[in-house]
C-alpha positions in Angstrom: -3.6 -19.1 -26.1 -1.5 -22.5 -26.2 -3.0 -25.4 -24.6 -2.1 -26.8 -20.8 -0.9 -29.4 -23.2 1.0 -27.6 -25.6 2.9 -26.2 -22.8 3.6 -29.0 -20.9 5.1 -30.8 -24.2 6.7 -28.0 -24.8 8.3 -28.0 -21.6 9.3 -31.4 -21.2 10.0 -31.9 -24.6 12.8 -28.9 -24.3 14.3 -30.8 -21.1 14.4 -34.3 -23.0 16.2 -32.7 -26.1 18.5 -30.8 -23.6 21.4 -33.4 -22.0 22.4 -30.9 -19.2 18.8 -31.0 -17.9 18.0 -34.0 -15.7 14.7 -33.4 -14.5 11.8 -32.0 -14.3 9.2 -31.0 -11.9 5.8 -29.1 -11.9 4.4 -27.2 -8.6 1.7 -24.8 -7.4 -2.1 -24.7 -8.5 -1.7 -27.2 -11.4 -1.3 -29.8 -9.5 -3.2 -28.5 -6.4 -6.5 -30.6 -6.8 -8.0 -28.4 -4.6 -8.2 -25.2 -6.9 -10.5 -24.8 -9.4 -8.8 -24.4 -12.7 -8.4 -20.8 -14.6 -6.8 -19.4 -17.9 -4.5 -17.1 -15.4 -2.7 -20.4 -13.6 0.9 -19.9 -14.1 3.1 -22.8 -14.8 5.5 -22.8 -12.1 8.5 -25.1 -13.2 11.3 -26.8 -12.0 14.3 -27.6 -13.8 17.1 -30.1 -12.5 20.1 -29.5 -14.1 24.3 -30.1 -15.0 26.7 -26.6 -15.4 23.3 -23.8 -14.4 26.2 -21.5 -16.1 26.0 -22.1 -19.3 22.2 -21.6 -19.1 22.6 -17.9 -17.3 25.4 -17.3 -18.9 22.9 -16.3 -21.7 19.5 -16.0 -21.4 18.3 -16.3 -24.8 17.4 -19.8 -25.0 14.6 -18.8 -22.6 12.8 -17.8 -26.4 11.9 -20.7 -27.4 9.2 -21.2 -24.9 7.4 -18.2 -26.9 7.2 -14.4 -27.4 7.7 -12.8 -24.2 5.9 -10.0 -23.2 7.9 -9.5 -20.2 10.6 -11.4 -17.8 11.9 -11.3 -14.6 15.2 -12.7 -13.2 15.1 -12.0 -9.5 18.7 -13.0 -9.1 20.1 -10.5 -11.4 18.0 -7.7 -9.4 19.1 -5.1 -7.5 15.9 -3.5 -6.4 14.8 -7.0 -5.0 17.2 -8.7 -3.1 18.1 -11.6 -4.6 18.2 -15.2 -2.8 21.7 -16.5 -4.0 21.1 -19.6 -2.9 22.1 -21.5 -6.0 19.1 -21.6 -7.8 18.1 -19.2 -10.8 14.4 -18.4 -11.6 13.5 -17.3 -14.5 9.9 -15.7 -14.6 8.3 -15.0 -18.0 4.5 -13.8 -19.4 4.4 -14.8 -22.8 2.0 -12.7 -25.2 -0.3 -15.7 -26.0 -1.3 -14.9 -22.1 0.2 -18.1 -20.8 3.4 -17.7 -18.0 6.0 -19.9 -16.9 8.2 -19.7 -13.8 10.9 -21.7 -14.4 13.4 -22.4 -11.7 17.0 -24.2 -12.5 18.5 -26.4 -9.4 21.8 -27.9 -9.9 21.8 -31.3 -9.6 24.1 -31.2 -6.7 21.3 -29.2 -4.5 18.4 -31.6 -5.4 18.3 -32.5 -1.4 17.9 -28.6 -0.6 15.3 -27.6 -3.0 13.4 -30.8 -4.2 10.7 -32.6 -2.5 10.6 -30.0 0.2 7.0 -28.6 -1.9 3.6 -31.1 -1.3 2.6 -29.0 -4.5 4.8 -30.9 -6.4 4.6 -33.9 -9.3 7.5 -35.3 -11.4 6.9 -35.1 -15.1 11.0 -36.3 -15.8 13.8 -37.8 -14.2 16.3 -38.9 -16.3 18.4 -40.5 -14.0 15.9 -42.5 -12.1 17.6 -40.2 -9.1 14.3 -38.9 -7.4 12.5 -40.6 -4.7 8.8 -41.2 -5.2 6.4 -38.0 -4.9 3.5 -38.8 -2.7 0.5 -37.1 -4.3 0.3 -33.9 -4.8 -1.7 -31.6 -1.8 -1.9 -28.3 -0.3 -0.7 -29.8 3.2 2.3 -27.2 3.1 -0.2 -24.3 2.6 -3.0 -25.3 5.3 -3.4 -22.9 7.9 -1.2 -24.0 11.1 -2.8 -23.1 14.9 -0.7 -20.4 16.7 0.8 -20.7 19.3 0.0 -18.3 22.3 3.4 -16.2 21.5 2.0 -16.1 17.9 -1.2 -14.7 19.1 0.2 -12.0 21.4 3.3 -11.2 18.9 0.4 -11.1 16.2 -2.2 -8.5 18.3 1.2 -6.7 19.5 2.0 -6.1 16.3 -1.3 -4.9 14.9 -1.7 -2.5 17.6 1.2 -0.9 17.5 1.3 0.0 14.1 -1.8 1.2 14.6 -0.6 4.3 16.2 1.5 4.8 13.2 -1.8 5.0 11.0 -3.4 7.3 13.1 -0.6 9.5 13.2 -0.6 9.8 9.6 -4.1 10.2 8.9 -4.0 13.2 11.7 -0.5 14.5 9.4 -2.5 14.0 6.2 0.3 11.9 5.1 -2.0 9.8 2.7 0.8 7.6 1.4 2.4 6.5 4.8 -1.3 6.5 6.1 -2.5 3.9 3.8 1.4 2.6 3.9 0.9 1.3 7.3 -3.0 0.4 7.3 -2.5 -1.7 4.1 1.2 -3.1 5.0 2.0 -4.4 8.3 -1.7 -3.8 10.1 -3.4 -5.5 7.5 -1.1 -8.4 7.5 -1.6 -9.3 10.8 -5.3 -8.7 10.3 -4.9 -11.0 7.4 -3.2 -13.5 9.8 -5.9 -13.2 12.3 -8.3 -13.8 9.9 -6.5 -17.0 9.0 -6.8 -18.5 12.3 -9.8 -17.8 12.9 -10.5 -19.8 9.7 -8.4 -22.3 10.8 -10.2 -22.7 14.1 -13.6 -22.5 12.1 -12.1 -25.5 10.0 -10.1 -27.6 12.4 -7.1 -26.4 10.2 -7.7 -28.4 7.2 -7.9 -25.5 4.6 -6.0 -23.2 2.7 -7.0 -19.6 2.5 -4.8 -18.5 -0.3 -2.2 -16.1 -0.5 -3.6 -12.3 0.9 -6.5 -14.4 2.1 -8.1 -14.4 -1.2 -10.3 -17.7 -0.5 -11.8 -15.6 2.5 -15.3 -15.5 1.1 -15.4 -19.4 0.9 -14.6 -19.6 4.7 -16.0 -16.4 6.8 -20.0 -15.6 7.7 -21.4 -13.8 5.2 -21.9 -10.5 7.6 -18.3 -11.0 7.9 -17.0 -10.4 4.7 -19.0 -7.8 4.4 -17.5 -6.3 7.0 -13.9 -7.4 5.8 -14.8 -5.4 2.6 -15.3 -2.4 4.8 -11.5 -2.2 5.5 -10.8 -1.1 1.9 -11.1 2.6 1.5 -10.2 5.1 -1.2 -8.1 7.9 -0.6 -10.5 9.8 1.4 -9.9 10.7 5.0 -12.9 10.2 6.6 -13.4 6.6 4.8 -9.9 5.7 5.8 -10.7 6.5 9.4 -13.8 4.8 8.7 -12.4 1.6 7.5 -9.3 1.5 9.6 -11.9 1.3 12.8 -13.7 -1.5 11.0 -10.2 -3.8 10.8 -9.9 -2.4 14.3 -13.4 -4.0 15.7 -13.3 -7.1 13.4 -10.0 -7.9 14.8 -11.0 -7.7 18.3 -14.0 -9.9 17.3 -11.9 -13.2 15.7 -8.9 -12.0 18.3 -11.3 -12.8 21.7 -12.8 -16.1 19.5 -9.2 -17.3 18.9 -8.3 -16.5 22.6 -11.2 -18.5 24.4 -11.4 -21.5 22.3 -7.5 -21.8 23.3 -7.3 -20.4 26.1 -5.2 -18.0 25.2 -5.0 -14.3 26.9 -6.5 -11.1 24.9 -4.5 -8.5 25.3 -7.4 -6.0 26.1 -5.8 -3.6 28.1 -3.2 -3.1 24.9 -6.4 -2.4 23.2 -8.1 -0.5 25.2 -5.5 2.3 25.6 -4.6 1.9 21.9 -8.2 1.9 20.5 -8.7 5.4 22.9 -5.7 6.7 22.1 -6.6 6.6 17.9 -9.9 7.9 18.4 -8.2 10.9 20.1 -5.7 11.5 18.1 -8.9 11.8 15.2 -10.4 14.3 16.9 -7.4 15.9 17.6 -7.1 20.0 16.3 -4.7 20.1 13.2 -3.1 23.1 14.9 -2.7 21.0 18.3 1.3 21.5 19.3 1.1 19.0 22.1 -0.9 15.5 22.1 -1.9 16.0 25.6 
């Protein structure tokens, strides 16, 4: 596997050969100083850069970074909708185990897409045409208080689609089931969870993307219930875990809502809560809910 070295020669070395690229910048968890460093850390790249056609126009030159073992062109996609927005990424795992993303920005949309990331540091500019980067930090990516519409949007939401769950799990529709438990409830579980960090913390963390620095911030009986929430395909341990998420949202939810003085929605709860555990014991040759 190449060196952080080797790859960052290699990569401003290819922009200092190459007249049509101006700059070039390096974000994310290389230059977060708050991460702890790993083999898997991506480089994520920006290049600044004249005529971005003649570089899409054919993607070959993207070799001589190494020998891909796969790459991804989100702008050329169909299944993911791409961003046209000027900019064209180019994301690439190379054999060796090492991965770029590597961006090109036109030089005339430097004001849209530069600077705008405090995980950023310059590492070229050619033209002497970018202001000074303050240091790089995570102060994009620290938690951020809700506000009470958050809150209520946030517990709305996760109660809601909580009939949806239960209404699979009762159809024995295991992949919308675990669709909804694992998609929209658990995110706004995961964004519970966040705040509550964030309250714990005085909002001057980051808890990673899917909350995977969770362990670092919650009690220890916590994340052991937090691990309950992940079932396998069984019924009965989906019903299981699903009621866990269930109680340890309530639990952060009402902590959130008194240190701010925010307002629970416990009736919402209440009715939705009774309403799942009914719909559990519910016969499977019921024709009518009630």
């Amino acid at each position: 596997m190449r060196t952080e070295k080797e790859m960052l020669d290699l990569i401003i070395n290819t922009a200092k050969e190459d007249g049509r690229i101006r700059a070039v910048i390096l974000n994310g968890s290389r230059v977060n100083p708050n991460v702890k460093r790993d083999c898997f850390q991506d480089y994520d790249i920006m290049y600044v850069v004249n005529d971005i056609q003649s570089f899409t126009s054919n993607h070959n030159w993207v070799h001589r970074f190494g020998e891909i073992m796969i790459v991804q062109m989100p702008e050329e996609m169909s299944v993911v909708q791409p961003d046209e927005d000027g900019k064209f990424p180019y994301l690439m795992q190379f054999m060796d185990g090492n991965r770029i993303d590597l961006t090109l920005v036109p030089v005339e949309l430097i004001k849209k897409f530069v600077g705008q990331d405090s995980l950023s540091k310059l590492l070229l500019d050619k033209d002497n045409c970018m202001e000074g980067f303050p240091p790089a930090s995570d102060k994009d990516y620290l938690i951020k208080k809700p506000t009470e519409k958050e809150f209520l949007d946030c517990c709305n939401e996760f109660w809601w689609c909580s009939t949806n769950v239960a209404k699979g799990l009762w159809r024995e529709e295991l992949s919308y089931a675990k669709g909804m438990l694992e998609g929209p409830v658990r995110d706004m579980f995961i964004v519970m969870l966040e705040w509550y960090i964030g309250m714990k913390t005085d909002f001057t963390v980051n808890a990673g993307k899917f909350g995977k620095h969770f362990e670092q911030y919650i009690e220890k009986d916590m994340w052991v219930q937090f691990k309950r929430t992940f079932s396998n395909a069984e019924y009965e341990n989906i019903w299981e875990s699903f009621f866990v998420m269930g109680d340890l949202f309530r639990e952060v939810a009402n902590e959130i809502a008194n240190k701010y003085e925010y307002q629970y929605p416990q009736d919402d709860d209440d009715k939705v809560t009774n309403y799942i555990k009914y719909v559990k014991a519910l016969p499977k040759d019921s024709t009518s809910i009630y």
